[in-house]
C-alpha positions as CSV (number, residue, x, y, z in Angstrom):
1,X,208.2,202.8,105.5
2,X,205.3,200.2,106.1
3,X,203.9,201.8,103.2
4,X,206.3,200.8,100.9
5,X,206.5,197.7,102.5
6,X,203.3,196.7,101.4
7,X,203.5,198.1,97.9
8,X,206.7,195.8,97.2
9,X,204.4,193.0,98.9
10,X,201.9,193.8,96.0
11,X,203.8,193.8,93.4
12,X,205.5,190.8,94.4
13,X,202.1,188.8,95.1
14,X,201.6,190.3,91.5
15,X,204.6,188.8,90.0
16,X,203.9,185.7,91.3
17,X,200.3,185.5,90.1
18,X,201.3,186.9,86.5
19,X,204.2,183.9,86.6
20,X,201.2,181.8,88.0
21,X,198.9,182.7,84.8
22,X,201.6,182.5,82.0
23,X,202.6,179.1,83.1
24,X,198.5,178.1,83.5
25,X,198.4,179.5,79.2
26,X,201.4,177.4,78.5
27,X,199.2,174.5,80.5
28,X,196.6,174.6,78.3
29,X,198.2,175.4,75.4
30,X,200.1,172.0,75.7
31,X,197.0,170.4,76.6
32,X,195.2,171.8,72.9
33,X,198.5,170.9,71.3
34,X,198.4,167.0,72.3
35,X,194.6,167.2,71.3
36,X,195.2,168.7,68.2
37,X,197.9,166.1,67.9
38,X,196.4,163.2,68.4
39,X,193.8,164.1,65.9
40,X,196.9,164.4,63.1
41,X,197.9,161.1,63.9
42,X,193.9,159.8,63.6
43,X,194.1,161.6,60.3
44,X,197.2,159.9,59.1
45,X,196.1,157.0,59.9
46,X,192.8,157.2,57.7
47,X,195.4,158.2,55.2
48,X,197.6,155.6,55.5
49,X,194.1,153.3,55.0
50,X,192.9,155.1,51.6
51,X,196.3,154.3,50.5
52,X,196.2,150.9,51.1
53,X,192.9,150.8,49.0
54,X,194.5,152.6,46.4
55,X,197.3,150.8,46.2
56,X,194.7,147.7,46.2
57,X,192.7,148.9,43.5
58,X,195.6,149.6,41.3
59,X,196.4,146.2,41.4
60,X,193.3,144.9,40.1
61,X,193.1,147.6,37.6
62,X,196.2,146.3,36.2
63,X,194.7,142.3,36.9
64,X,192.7,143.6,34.5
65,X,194.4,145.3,32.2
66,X,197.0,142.1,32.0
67,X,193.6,140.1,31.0
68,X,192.2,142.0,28.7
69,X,195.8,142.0,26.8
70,X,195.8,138.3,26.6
71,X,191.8,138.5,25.5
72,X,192.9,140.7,22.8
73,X,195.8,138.7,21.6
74,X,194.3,135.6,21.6
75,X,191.4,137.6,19.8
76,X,194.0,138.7,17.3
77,X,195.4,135.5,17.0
78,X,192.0,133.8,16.5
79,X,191.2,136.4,13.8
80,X,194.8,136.0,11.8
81,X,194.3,132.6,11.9
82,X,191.9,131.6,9.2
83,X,193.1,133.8,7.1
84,X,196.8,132.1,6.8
85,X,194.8,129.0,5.5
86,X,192.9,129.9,3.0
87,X,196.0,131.5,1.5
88,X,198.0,128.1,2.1
């Protein structure tokens, strides 16, 4: 009976070291997972930053774009206008 005695004692020193391990994985598996988490959010963050420039630089593309439409009507204006008085 000893015997057996210190088989189930094995395999329950066993159990408790497999249980032991699984929840050391799931340890370090959290660990990677806030790691690789963090470095999302760093990411975002840059993204969040290029968008901001973008957004930026769109609106001094269209700064532009509103001056060169004025340029070019006044242009057109300039260019009509000499024209209405030597027909008057």
């Amino acid at each position: 009976m000893a015997r057996r005695t210190d088989i189930e004692d094995g395999l329950g020193r066993l159990d408790k070291l497999t249980h032991e391990e699984a929840r050391m994985a799931m340890a370090e598996n959290l660990k990677a997972t806030h790691v690789v988490d963090a470095r999302v959010k760093g990411v975002v963050d840059k993204v969040v930053d290029v968008g901001d420039v973008v957004a930026s630089i769109g609106e001094g593309v269209q700064a532009v774009s509103d001056k060169v439409s004025v340029v070019i009507g006044g242009a057109q204006t300039v260019f009509c206008w000499p024209s209405k008085l030597d027909s008057s």
